[in-house]
C-alpha positions in Angstrom: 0.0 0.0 0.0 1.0 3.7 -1.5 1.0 6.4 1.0 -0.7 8.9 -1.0 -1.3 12.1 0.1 -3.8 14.0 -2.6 -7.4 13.0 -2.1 -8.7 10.5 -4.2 -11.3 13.2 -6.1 -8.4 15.3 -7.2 -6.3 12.1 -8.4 -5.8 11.9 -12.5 -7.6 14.7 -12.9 -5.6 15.8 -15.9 -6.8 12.0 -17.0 -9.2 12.9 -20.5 -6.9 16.4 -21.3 -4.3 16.6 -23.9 -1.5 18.5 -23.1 -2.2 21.3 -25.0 -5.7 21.4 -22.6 -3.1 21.3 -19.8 -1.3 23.6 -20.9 -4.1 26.3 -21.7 -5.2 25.7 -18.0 -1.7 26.1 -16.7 -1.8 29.5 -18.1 -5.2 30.0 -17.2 -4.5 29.3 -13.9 -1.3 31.4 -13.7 -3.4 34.3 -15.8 -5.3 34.1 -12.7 -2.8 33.5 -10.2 -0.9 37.1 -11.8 -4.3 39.1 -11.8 -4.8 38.4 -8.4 -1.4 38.6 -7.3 -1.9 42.4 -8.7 -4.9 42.7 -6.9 -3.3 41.8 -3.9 -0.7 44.3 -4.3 -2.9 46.8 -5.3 -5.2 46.3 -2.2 -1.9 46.3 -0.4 -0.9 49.4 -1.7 -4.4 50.8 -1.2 -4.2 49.6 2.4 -0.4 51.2 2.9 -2.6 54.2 1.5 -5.1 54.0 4.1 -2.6 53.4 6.9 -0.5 56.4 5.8 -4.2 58.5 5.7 -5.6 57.3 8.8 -2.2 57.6 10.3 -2.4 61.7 8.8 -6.1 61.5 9.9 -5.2 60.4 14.0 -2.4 63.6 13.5 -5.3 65.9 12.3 -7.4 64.8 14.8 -4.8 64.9 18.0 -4.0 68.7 16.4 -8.1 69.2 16.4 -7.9 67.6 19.8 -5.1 70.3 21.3 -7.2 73.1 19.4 -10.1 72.1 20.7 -8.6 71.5 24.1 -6.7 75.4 24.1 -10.0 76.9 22.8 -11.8 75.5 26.1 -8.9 76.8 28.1 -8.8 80.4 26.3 -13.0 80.0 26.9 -12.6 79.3 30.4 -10.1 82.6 30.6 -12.5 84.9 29.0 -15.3 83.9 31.0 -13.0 84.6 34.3 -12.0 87.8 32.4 -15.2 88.4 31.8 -16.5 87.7 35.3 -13.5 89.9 36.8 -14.4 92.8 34.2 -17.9 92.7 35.1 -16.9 93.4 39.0 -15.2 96.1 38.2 -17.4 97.5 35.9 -20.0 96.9 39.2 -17.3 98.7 41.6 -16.9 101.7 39.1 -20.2 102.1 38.7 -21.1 102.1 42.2 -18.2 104.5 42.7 -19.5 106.5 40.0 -22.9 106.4 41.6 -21.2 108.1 45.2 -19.2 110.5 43.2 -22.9 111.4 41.1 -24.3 111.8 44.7 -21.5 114.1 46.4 -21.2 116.1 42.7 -25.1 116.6 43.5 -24.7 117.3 47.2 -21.8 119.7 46.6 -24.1 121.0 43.8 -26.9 122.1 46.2 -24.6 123.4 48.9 -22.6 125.7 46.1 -26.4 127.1 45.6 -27.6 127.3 49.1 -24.2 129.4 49.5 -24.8 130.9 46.2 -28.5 131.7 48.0 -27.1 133.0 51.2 -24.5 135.0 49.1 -27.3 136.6 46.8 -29.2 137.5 50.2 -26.8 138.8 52.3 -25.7 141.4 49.5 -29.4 142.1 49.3 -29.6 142.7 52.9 -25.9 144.8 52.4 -27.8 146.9 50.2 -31.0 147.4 52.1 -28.7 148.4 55.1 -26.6 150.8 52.9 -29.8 152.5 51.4 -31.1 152.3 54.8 -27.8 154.2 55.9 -28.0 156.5 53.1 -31.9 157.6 53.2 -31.1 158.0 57.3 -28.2 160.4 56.4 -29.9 162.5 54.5 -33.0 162.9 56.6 -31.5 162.6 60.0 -29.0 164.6 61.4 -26.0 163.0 63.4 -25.9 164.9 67.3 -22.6 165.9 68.1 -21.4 163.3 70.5 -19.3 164.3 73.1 -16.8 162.3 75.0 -17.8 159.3 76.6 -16.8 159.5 80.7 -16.1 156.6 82.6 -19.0 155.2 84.7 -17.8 157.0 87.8 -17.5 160.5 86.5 -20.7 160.4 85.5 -23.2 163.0 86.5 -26.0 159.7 87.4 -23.6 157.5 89.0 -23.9 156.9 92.5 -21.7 155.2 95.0 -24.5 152.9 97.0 -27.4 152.6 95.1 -30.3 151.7 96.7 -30.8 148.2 95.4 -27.7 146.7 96.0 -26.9 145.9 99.0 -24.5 147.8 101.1 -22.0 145.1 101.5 -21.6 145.0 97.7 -21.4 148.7 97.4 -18.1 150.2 96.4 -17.4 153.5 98.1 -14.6 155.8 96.4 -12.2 154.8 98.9 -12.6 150.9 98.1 -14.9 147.9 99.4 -17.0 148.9 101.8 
């Protein structure tokens, strides 16, 4: 016994064929063999292809990836700028606000001097009028020199409500 190791379907199968059949399915065959031995290159080169774009595809998106990544960071820092801008546009105004109100309440004081002003140089001129219309209808007495209290012609020594122990006589206490 024959240790054969082809199947016993695909033994003599060339049994029936010339060799000029043989030979037209040899070539056949290898016709076949080459076109898909292209094939398989070109899918292999279409594959290299793909791995050389997917490989330029993972860069584009790791680059998108850092973009997006520094666009939420630059986000988050112009909300926070923002957030800061908007305090201080809340401090200025309320310092604005106190600086309206003291403008205001320096306002009303400049007219309440501006008021008192106005009246007192009415009043100035009512007193100077006054003075002048009392000048020209009055006539001034001739003063004549003021004496001390005790050479007066009224004073008295001990007048007669105070008491005699408070009196000063011209010698001194009494």
């Amino acid at each position: 016994m024959s240790l054969n190791l082809i199947p016993a379907r695909y033994r003599n199968r060339h049994r029936g064929k010339t060799g000029l059949q043989l030979q037209r399915e040899l070539t056949r065959v290898e016709d076949k063999a080459t076109s898909l031995t292209a094939a398989l290159d070109q899918a292999m080169a279409e594959l290299t292809d793909l791995h050389a774009e997917n490989a330029a595809l993972r860069n584009l998106k790791a680059a998108a990836d850092d973009t997006f990544v520094i666009q939420v960071q630059l986000i988050d820092d112009l909300e926070g700028d923002v957030r800061r801008l908007r305090a201080e546009l809340a401090a200025e105004q309320g310092a604005r606000a106190v600086a309206e109100k003291d403008a205001e309440t320096r306002g009303r004081w400049v007219d309440d001097l501006d008021k008192q002003l106005k009246d007192a140089k009415r009043r100035l001129e009512i007193g100077a009028l006054a003075e002048a219309a009392a000048a020209k209808t009055q006539e001034i007495p001739v003063i004549t020199r003021v004496l001390p209290l005790h050479e007066a012609p009224f004073a008295t020594t001990n007048p007669g409500r105070v008491p005699p122990s408070w009196a000063v006589t011209d010698e001194g206490v009494a």
